[in-house]
C-alpha positions in Angstrom: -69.9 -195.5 -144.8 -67.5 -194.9 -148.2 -64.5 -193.4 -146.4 -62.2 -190.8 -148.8 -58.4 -189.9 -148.5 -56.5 -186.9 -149.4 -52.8 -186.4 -149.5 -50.4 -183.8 -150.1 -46.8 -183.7 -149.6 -44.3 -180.5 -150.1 -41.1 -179.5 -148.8 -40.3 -176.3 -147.3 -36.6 -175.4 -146.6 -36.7 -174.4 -143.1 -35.9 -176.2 -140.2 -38.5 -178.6 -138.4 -38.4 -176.7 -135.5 -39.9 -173.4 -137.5 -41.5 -175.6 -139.8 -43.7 -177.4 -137.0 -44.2 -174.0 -135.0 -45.9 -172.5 -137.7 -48.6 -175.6 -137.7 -49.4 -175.8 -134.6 -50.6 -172.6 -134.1 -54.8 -173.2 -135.0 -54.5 -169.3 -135.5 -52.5 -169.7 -138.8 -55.5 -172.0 -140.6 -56.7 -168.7 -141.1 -53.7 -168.0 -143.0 -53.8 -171.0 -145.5 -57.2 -171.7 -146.1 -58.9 -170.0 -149.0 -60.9 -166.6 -148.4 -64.5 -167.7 -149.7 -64.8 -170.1 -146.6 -64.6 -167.1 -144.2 -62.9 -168.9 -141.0 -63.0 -168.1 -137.9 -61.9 -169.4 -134.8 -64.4 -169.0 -132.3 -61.8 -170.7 -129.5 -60.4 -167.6 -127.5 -56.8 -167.0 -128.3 -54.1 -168.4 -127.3 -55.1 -172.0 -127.7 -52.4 -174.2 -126.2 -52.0 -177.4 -129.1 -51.5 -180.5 -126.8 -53.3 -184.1 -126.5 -56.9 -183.3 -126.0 -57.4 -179.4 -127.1 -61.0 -178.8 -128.5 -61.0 -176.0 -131.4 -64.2 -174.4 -132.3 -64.7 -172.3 -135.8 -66.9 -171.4 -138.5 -66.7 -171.8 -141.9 -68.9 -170.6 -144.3 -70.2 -173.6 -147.2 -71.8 -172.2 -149.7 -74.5 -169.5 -148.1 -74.2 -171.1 -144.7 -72.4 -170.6 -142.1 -71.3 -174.3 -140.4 -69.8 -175.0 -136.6 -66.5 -177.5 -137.1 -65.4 -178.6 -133.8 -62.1 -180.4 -133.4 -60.4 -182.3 -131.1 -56.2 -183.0 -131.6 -56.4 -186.7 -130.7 -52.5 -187.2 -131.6 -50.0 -184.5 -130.6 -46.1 -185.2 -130.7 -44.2 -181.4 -131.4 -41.8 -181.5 -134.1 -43.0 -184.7 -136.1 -46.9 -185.2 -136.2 -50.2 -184.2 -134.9 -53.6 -185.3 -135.5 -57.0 -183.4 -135.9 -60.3 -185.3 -136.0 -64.0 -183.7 -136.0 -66.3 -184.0 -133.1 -68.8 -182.0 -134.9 -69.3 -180.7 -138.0 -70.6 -180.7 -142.1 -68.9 -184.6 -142.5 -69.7 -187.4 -140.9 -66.1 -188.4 -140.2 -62.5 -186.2 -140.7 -59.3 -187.6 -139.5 -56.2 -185.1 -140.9 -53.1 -186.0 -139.9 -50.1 -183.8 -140.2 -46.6 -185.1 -140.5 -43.3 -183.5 -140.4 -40.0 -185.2 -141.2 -36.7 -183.3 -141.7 -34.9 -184.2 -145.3 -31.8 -183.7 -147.0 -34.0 -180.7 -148.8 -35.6 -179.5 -145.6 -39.0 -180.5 -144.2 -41.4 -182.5 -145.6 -45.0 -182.2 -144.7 -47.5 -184.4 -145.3 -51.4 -184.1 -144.7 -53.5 -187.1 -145.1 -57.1 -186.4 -144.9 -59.5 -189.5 -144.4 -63.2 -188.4 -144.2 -67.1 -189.3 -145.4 -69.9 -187.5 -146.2 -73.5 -187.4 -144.9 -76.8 -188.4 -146.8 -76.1 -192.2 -148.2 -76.1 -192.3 -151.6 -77.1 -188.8 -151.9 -74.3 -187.3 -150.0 -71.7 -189.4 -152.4 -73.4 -187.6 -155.3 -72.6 -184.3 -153.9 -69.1 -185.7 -153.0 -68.8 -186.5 -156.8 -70.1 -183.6 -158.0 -68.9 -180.9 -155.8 -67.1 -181.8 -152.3 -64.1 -183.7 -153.8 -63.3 -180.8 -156.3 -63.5 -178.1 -153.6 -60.8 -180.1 -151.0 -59.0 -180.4 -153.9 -59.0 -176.9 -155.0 -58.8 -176.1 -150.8 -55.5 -178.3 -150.4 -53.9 -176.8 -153.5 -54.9 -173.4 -152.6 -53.1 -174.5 -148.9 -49.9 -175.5 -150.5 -49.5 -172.3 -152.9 -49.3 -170.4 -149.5 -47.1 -172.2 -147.7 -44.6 -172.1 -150.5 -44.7 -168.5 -151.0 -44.9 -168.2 -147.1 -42.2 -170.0 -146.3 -40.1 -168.7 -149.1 -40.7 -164.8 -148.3 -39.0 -163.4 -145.0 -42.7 -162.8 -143.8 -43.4 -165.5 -142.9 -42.3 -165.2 -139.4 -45.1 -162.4 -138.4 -47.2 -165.9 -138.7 -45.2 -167.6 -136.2 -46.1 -164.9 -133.3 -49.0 -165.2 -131.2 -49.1 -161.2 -130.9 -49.6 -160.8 -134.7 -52.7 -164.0 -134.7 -52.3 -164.5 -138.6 -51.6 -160.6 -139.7 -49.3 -159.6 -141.8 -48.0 -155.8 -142.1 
């Protein structure tokens, strides 16, 4: 199994405390991943990020719609967490988050390891297609937690009431 990595790094200045808050709210994935996949959380709301919390959602891959289940395998507020897939379109995902307070304010760091299905067929498709689309899905990610975290609204994300809405 040929095992890929992604990772990203930005800094937001903010403290950790909002920083981390913001993260570890699965309502909020909503918020920074790109419209065309159509997420949803199917995990009624609240859902309480600790050691062992399953998330269930849908995103939409081309025409279809896929089930991702998640489990948070690592979970320590303030500093790191880890998400890994139980079931869904790869046949491994391991994303850990990281959160470390700088001189310039909180970095964040995602490293994604995963593989893809299908052999040498599903490496073509990773070549051809899946590897551009993370990337363009982890850029798209980091443009909105910049202009996020640098507008003042920001903070309707942090609330549970709002689940992800802005006014």
């Amino acid at each position: 199994m040929k095992v890929y990595e992604i990772k990203t790094k930005q800094t937001i200045n903010k403290p950790i405390a909002e920083v981390f808050s913001f993260f570890s709210k699965p309502e909020n994935l909503a918020v920074i991943t790109p419209k065309k996949l159509d997420f949803r959380i199917l995990t009624p709301m609240p859902i309480k990020m600790e050691k062992g919390t399953v998330i269930d959602y849908t995103i939409k891959l081309i025409f279809f719609r896929v089930h991702w289940r998640t489990l948070i395998t690592s979970y320590k507020p303030s500093y790191t967490f880890t998400d890994e897939q139980i079931k869904g379109p790869y046949s491994f995902w391991n994303h850990r988050h990281d959160f470390k307070q700088t001189v310039d304010g909180v970095e964040i760091t995602d490293r994604v390891r995963y593989a893809v299905p299908f052999g040498i067929l599903g490496r073509l498709v990773h070549w051809l297609w899946i590897r551009h689309d993370l990337k363009h899905i982890f850029e798209h990610r980091t443009n909105i937690i910049e202009n996020l975290f640098s507008s003042k609204k920001y903070k309707l994300y942090t609330s549970d009431a709002n689940q992800g809405a802005v006014a």
